[in-house]
N, C-alpha and C positions, 0 to 999 in steps of 0.2 A: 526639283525633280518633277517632268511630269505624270499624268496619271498611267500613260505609258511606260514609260520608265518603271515605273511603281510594281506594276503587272508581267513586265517581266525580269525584272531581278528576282522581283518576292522579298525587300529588301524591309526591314522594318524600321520606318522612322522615328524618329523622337516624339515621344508621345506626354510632354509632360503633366504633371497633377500642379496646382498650384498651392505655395504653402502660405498663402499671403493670410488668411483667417485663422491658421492656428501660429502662425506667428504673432498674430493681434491679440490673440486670448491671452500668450506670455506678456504682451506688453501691458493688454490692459491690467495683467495682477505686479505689472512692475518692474516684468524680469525677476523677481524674489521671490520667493515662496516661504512660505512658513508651512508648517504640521496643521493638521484638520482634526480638531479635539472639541468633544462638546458643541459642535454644531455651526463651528467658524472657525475659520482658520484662523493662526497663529502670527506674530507679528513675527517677520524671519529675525535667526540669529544667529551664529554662527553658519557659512555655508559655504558649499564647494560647489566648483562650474558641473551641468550636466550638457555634451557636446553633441553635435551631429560625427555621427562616425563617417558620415561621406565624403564633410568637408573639413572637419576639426572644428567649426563655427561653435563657438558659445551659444547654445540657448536660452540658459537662464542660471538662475545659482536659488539652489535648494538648501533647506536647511538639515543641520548635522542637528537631530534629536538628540534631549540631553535624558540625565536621568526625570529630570521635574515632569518635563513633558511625558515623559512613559508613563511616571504615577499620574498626572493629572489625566492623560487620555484611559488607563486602566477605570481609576475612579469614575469620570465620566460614565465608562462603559457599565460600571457596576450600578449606579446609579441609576443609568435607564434599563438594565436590562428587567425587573419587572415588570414595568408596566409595555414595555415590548410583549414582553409574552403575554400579559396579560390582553392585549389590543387582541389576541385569539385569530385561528388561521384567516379566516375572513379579513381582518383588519393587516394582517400581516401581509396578504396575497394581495390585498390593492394597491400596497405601498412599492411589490416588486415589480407587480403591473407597469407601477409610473414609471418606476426604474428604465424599465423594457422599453417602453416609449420612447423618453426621451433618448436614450441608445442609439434609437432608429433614426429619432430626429435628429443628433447630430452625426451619426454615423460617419459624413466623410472627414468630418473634424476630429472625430479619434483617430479614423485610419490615416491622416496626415499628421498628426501629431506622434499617429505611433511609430511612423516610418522613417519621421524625423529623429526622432530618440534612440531608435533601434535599428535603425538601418535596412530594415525588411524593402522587400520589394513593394510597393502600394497594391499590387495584383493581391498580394497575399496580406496585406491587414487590411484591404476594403472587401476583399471577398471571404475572406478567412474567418480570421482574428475575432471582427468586429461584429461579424453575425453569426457567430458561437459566441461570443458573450449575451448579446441579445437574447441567445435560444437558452442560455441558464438561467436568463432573471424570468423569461416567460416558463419555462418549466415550474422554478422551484415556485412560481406564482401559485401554479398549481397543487403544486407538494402542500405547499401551506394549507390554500385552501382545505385538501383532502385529508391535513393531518391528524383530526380527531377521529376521522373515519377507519383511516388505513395502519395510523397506530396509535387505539387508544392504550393511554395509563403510560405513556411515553410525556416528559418534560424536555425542555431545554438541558445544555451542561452548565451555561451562565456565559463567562464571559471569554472568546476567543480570542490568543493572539496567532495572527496568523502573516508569514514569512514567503513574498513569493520573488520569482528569479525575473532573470532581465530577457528572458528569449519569447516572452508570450508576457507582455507586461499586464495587460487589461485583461486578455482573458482567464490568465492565472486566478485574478483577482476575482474575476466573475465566478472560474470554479471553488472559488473559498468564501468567498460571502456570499452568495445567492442560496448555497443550503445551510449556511448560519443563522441567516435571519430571516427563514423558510421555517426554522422549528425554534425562533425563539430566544436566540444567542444574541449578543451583542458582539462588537471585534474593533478589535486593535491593532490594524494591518500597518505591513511594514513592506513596501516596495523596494526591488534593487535599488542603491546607489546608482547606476550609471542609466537607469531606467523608471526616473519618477514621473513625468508628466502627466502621462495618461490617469494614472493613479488621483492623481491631485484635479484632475480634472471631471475624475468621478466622483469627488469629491465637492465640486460645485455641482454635478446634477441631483447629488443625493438631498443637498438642500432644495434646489427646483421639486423635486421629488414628493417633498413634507415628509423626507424621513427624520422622527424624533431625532433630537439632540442626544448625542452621546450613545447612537447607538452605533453607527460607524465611522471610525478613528481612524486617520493616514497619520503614520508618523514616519520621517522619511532621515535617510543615512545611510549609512556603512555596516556593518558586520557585528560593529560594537553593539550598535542600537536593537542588532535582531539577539544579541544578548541579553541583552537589557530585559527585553519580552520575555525571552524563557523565564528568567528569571523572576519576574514578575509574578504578581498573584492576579493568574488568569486560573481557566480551569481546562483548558484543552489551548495544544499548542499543534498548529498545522503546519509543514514544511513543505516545499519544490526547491527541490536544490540538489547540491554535491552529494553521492556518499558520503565521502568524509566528514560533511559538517552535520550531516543527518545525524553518524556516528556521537557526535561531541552531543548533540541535544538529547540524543537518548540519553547519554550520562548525565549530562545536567539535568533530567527531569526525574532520573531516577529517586525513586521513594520519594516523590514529592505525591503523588496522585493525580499528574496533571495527565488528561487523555492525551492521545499522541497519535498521529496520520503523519508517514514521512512518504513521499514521491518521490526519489531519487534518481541518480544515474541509470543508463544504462547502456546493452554494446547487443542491437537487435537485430538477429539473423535475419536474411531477405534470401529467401532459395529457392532456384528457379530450376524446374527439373527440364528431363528434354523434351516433354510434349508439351512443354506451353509455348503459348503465344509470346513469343519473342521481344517482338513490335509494342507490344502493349507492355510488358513485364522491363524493358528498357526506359519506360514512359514513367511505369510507376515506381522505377529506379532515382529516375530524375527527380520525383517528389518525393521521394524517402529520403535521400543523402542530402540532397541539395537547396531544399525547399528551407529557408529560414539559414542557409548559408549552412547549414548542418547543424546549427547550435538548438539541437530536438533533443529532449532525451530518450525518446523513441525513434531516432533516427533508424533505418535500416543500412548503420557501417559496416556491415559482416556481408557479404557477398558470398553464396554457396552455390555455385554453379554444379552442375550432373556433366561429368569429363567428356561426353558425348561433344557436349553443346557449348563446351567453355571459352572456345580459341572462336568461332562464329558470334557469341556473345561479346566477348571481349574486344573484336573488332568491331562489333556494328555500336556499344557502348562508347568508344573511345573517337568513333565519328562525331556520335549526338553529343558526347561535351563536348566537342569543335564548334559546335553550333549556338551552345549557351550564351548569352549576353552577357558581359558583364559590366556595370554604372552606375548612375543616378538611380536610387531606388523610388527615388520621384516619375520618374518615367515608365510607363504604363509597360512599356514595350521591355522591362530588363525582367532578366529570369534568376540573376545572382546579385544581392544586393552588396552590402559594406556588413562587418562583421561589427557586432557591438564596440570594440574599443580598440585603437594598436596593442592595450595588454594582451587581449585575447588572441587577436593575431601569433601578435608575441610567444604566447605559453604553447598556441597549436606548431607554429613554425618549428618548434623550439622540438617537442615532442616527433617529429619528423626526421632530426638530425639525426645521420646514419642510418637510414633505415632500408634493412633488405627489401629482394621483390624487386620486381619492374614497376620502375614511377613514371607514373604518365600523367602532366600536367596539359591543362587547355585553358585559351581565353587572353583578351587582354586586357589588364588591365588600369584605370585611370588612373592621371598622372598623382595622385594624392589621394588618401583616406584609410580607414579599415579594410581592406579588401585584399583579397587571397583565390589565389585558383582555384576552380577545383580540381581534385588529385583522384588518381585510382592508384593504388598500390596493388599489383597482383603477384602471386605465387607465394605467398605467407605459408607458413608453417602455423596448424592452430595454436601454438604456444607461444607463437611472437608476441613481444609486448603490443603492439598494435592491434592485433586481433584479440587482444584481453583489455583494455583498455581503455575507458574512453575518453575519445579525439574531443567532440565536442567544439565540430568544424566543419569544413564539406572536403573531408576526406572519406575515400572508400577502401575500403580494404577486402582481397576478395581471394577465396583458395576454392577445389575444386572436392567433388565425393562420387562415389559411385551407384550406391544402393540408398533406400528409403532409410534404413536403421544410421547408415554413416553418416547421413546427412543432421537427424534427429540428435545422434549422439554427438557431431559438431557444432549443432545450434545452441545444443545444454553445457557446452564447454566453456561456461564462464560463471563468474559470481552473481552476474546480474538476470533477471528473470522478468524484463517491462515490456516488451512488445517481441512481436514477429510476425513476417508475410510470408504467404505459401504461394507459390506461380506454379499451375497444372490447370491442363485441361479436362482430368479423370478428376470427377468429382468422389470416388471410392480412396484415391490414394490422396487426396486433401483432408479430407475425412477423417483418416486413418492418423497419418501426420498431424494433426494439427492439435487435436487432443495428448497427442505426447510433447510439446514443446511444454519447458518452463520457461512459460510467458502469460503475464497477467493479461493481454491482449494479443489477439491471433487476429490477420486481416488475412484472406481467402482472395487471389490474385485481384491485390488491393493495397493497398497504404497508408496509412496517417487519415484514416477516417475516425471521428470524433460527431458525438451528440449526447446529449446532459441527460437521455433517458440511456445510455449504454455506460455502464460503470468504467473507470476507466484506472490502473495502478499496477500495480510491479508484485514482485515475490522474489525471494534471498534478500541480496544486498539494492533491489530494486526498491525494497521498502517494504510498507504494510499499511490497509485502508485503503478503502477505495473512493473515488469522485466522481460523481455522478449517477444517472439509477436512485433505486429505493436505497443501494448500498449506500451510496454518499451521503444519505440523509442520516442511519444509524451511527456516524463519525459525530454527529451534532445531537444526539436527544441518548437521555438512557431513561428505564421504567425508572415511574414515582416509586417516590416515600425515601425513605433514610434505608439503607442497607445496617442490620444489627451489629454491636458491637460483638465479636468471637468471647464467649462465655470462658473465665479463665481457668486454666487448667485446674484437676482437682491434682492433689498433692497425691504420691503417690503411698498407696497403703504400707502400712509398718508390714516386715515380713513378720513370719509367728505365727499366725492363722495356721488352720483347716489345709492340708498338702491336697491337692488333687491328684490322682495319676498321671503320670505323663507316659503317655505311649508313643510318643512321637518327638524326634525332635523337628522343629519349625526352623525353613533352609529357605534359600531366597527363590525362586519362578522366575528361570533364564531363558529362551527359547523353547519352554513345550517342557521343560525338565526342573528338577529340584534341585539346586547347588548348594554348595555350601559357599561360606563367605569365603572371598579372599584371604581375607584378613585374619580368619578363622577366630574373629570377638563372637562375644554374644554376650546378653545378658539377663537377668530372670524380670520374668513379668510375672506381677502378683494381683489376684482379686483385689475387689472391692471389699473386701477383709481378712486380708493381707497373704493369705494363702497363696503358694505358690501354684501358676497355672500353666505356668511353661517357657518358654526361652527364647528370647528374638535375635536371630541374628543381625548382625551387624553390619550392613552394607560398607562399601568402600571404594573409591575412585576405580578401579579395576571393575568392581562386579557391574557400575555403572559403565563400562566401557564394552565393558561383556554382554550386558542388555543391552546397548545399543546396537552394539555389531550383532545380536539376536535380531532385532526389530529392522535393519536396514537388509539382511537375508531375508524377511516376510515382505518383500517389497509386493510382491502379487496378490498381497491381501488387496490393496488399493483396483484392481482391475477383476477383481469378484465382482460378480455382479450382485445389486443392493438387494437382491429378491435372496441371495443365497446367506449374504450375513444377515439381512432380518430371519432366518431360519437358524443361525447358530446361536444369535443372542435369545430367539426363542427357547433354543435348547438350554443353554445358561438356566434360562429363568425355570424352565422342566426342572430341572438337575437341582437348582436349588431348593425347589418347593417341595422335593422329594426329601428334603435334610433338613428343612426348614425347623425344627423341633430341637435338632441339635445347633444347628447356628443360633436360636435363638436362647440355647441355656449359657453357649459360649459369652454369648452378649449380658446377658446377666449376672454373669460371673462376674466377667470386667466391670459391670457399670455398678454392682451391686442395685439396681432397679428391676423392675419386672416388665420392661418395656420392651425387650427382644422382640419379641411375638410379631409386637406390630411396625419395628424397624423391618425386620425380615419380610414382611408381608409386601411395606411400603417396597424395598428393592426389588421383590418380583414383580411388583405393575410398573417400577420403573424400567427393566428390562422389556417387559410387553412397549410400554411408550416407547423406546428409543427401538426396539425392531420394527416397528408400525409406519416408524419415521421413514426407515431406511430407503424404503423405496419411494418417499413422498417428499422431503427436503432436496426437492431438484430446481432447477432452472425455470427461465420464462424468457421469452420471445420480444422482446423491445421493438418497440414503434419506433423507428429513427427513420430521418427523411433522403431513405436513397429507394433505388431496384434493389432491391436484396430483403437482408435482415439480420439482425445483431443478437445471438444466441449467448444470453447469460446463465452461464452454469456452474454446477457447483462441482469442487474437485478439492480431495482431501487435503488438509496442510501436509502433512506426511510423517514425519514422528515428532510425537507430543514426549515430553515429560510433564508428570503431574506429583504434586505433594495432596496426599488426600486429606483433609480435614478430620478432627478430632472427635468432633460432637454426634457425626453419624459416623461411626466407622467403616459401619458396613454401606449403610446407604448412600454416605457421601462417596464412596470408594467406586461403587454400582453407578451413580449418577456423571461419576468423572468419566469414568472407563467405557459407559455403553452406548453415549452417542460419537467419542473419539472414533471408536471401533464400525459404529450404525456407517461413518462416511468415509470408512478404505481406509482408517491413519491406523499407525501402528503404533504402543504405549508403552510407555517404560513408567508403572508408579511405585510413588514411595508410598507406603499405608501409614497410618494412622499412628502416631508414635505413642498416645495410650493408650492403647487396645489393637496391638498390630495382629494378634494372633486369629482376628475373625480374617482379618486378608490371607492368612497363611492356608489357614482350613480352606478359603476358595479355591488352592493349588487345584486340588481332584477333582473339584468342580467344572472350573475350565479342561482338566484330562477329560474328563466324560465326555464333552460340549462340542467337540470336532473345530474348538478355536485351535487354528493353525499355529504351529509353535513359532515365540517371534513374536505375532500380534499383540499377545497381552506379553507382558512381563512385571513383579511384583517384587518390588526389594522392601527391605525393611532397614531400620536406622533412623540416627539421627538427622533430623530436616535442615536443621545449621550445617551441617559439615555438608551435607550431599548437596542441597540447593548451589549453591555456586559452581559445583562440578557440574552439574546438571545446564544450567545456563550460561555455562562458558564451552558445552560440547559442540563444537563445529558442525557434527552432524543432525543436531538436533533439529529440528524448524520450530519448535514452540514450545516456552514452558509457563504451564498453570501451576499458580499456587493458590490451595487453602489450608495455607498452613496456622497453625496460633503461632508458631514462631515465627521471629523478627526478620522476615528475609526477601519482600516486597522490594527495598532496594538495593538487597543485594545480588539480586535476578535481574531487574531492570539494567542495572547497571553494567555487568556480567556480559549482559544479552548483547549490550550494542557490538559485541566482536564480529558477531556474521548478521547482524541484525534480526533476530530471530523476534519471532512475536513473541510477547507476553499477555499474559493473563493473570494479574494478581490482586490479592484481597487488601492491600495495608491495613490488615487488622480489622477490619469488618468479614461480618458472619454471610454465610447463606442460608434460607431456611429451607433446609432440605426436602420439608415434609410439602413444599408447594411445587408445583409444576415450573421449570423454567426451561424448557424444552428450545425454544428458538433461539435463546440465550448462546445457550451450550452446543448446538448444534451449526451457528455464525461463527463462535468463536474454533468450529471444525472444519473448518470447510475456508476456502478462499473460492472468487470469482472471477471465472474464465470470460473476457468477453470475443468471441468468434465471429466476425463479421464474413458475411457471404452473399457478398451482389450476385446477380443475375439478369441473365439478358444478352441479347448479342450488340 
């Protein structure tokens, strides 16, 4: 063709990449691969082909990790991880420096080997992929560097095993070890089965690198092997993967203590209202649905068109996938590459069969490989299995809305909560909008924008933790020292004593009101020698169902603004210090000590600290390299359940409940099962205090029976336990039904009497990140 020709078709030629260098790096290891443990790889041993999805071609054969290998790379990792940490951020930071380096220097040798493996288009792992991993080892270089500064009295967890997927093979990997061994961890990664290469290949830079021995581990396999890890004695296990299997590893780590970051699925609204830029919001369609073949987990497959603008959309949409490329993802010039595997093909084809809507396919495609059209399916019903669902393909699915509120309330119509884009040229209604999406990542007529200083993860069944940011970094370090053992309960006093009055009988705090139990139990509570003090009710699965549906009507607690709850929980602490005299003879009764006085004193200054908070536990402005800027902010989990601790009754009860409340969540606690009656007296407290009925709620009972009612309630989003009873993993485990965070003690104490304010205030809050370019 001449260069005439060229200029006026506008035609795109074949533009190929050559794979002739990382196909030598496979030969020069032999075609075979062994596991990377302790600072060399492995001699391969049993192993399965890993293929090119474009052409079926064998690439090499990787090894099936056994259990020996898991222990021996575990061990390794425990081995080096002190003197990792101890090499201190300075020594840490130069080792991810080299990391970064040589990234760069081999740069097009990863993006051809990753496109090899994965079938990506080269456009998108030599521009992509491969310089976001680069920008997490140079980041966390610095993290290191800065870690004594930014958080001192912060250690490592020890030793990480960490599980990532086949759709971002390298970079996955980059966001899991670069803040591992940024604060000191050691890791035991475990790359997809259909997606090792790259992985193994980082594994030869790390030794270039002069990173110690045995401080990062590939061990490579199946599903089995990422078992193997959980199970293992690591101390923090990191996931990118399915819900479902997210699901299964919360079970199996339940009551083990092992920390936990899951990344999961998701199904991310993309809604384009009628005053945007059309032209542009179709463009950044293309690279939301289609970019990586659809297999994103922040894909934008929900398409929410303004009825105005649907049927204009809909056509000038179904021209531009006329126009997509589809082949050799070696060639510069394709825009749809090959799909990781015919399985995957397979399961998506498969999920398609009979499915309503108007199907509109484009493209052609070559005579042989992984490769699939892309699809629009439009006119859905939000309740179609397809629009709840995710494809985890380059299908779209798209229905229409009218108003800002329908569109919001169609975006939050599913289990998952990882990403969304907003397309408007009114920056007042983007604004408005975007702060109501549940979505751990909001892009601003934008898409699949990503950088290691902008935190980046999910909420509901999307997961919990976040990657990248300062956030990323608290996933890998927790404050020094040993957490105390929980003091054992004291026996409870013979009755026979001294009778107190009883003027009251003690009823549970349901929305703003005093009820009585369901159940209508109760049973007597007696001093600290043995005199009867009064009678706790008995909570039971109802009156928890009853708080809850109290605390999901206080939903507008969350949208007060933080200047007006730091003024009720000041009230709180008014109200209490006005009775402080009698709370504190209550507390003496029960404890038989003379300590009241000063527990009491201690929960009105922790009242003062967590209203002080309210309006200062906000957000900050991330540096990330576009026109715009990446608004990381803070926004409530939404309802908590908490089991309040034993040893401060009052204070621990004060320190759970007032920075829940300090950040918009709504509370349903169980008090203190010896000494519940100082929570009951707080009823009139909170009446005095203008706390909106709903926001606080207070039951009383036993922690074993409620706990698992409590973290198996659907509508719950988080439950904290300090309980002395045994119920760490029976909440963990409970929990993986909607994924809901936990927060529990497995029998270690808190000390109440110290400040732990940012603690408790992370564990209230999740992080919104809002990206919003600018510019024309």
């Amino acid at each position: 063709m001449s260069v005439r020709e060229i200029f006026e078709s506008m035609e795109y030629g074949p533009a190929p990449e050559s794979a002739a260098d990382a196909l030598a790096w496979i030969v020069d290891q032999g075609s075979r691969l062994g596991c990377f443990i302790d600072g060399a790889f492995t001699d391969p041993g049993t192993t399965f082909e890993t293929r090119n999805p474009a052409t079926g071609e064998v690439l090499a054969e990787i090894t099936q990790a056994t259990q020996s290998d898991i222990d021996a790379a575990v061990a390794a990792a425990r081995a080096a991880q002190p003197g990792w940490e101890a090499l201190g951020g300075h020594g840490r930071a130069r080792t991810l420096y080299a990391i970064a380096r040589l990234l760069q220097k081999h740069a097009r040798l990863f993006a051809v080997l990753e496109t090899l493996d994965n079938g990506k288009p080269i456009r998108e792992s030599r521009d992509i992929d491969i310089p976001l991993a680069q920008r997490h080892f140079y980041y966390h270089a610095g993290q290191a560097e800065l870690m004594e500064e930014t958080l001192p009295g912060y250690v490592a967890l020890g030793v990480c095993g960490q599980i990532v997927p086949w759709n971002f093979p390298l970079l996955m990997l980059s966001w899991k070890i670069a803040p591992a061994l940024a604060m000191g961890n050691t890791v035991v990664l475990k790359p997809a089965e259909w997606t090792s290469l790259t992985a193994l290949l980082f594994a030869d830079i790390c030794r270039q690198a002069g990173v110690p021995k045995g401080v990062v581990n590939i061990v490579t396999g199946d599903g089995d092997v990422g078992e193997m890890i959980v199970g293992s004695d690591v101390d923090k296990i990191a996931f990118t993967g399915s819900t479902a299997v997210g699901r299964r590893i919360r079970e199996a780590t339940a009551g083990t203590g092992k920390a936990l970051t899951l990344e999961l699925g998701g199904k991310s609204p993309y809604i384009v209202f009628d005053d945007a830029d059309i032209d542009s919001a179709i463009e950044g369609l293309v690279d939301a649905i289609w970019f990586n073949q659809g297999q994103v987990c922040c894909a934008g497959s929900r398409l929410l068109l303004q009825e105005g603008i649907a049927e204009d959309v809909t056509a000038r949409l179904k021209a531009r996938m006329e126009k997509l490329r589809i082949g050799n993802p070696l060639d510069k010039c394709i825009d749809v590459g090959a799909m990781v595997d015919p399985a995957q093909v397979a399961r998506v084809t498969g999920m398609l069969e009979g499915a309503e809507g108007d199907v509109f396919t484009a493209g052609d495609l070559p005579g042989h490989g992984a490769y699939m059209r892309p699809t629009l399916i439009s006119g859905l019903a939000p309740s179609d299995r397809l629009m709840q669902e995710e494809i985890f393909g380059p299908v779209l699915v798209s229905t229409t809305f009218r108003t800002p509120d329908e569109a919001v309330a169609l975006a939050n119509n599913t289990r998952y909560g990882l990403a969304a884009s907003v397309w408007t040229e009114n920056v007042n209604l983007a604004l408005d909008v975007a702060p109501k999406l549940a979505a751990g990542v909001v892009w601003v007529n934008a898409t699949n924008l990503f950088d290691a200083a902008a935190p980046f993860g999910g909420l509901r069944e999307s997961g919990f933790g976040r990657e990248g940011g300062p956030e990323g970094l608290m996933a890998y370090a927790r404050p020094g020292g040993e957490a105390p053992a929980l003091p054992p309960r004291h026996p409870e006093a013979e009755p026979g004593g001294p009778e107190m009055p009883i003027d009251r009988t003690a009823k549970l705090y349901i929305g703003g009101k005093q009820a009585r139990p369901d159940g209508g139990y109760s049973r007597p509570v007696h001093g600290a020698d043995g005199g009867l003090i009064g009678h706790m009710s008995l909570a039971s699965r109802k009156d928890v169902r009853n708080a809850v549906e109290a605390a999901q009507a206080a939903s507008a607690w969350a949208g007060v603004t933080a200047h007006l709850r730091a003024q009720v929980i000041y009230f709180i602490a008014e109200n209490l210090s006005a009775r402080a005299d009698e709370f504190a003879a209550r507390l003496d009764a029960m404890s038989g000590t003379k300590d009241g006085a000063s527990e009491v004193e201690a929960a009105i200054a922790r009242l003062f600290t967590y209203a002080a908070w309210a309006d200062k536990y906000d957000g900050a402005v991330r540096s990330v390299p576009i026109r715009g800027t990446a608004l990381a902010t803070r926004r409530p989990v939404g309802l908590i359940g908490a089991l309040c601790p034993d040893e401060a009754p009052l204070l621990g009860l004060v320190s759970v409940m007032a920075p829940a409340i300090a950040m918009g969540n709504r509370i349903v606690l169980v008090a203190s099962e010896t000494a519940p009656l100082i929570a009951t007296d707080l009823f009139q407290v909170l009446d005095t205090s203008d706390v909106p009925g709903g926001v606080v709620n207070i039951l009383t009972g036993s922690h074993a029976e409620l706990a698992p009612t409590l973290a198996s309630h659907m509508a719950l989003d988080a439950v904290w336990s300090f309980s002395a009873a045994p119920v760490s993993e029976v909440i963990e485990r409970a929990a993986a039904g909607n994924l809901k965070r936990t927060w529990v003690n497995h029998g270690k104490g808190h000390d109440w009497s110290k400040p732990q304010s940012r603690t408790f205030l992370a564990e209230a809050t999740e992080t919104r990140t809002t990206w919003i370019p600018w510019g024309e």
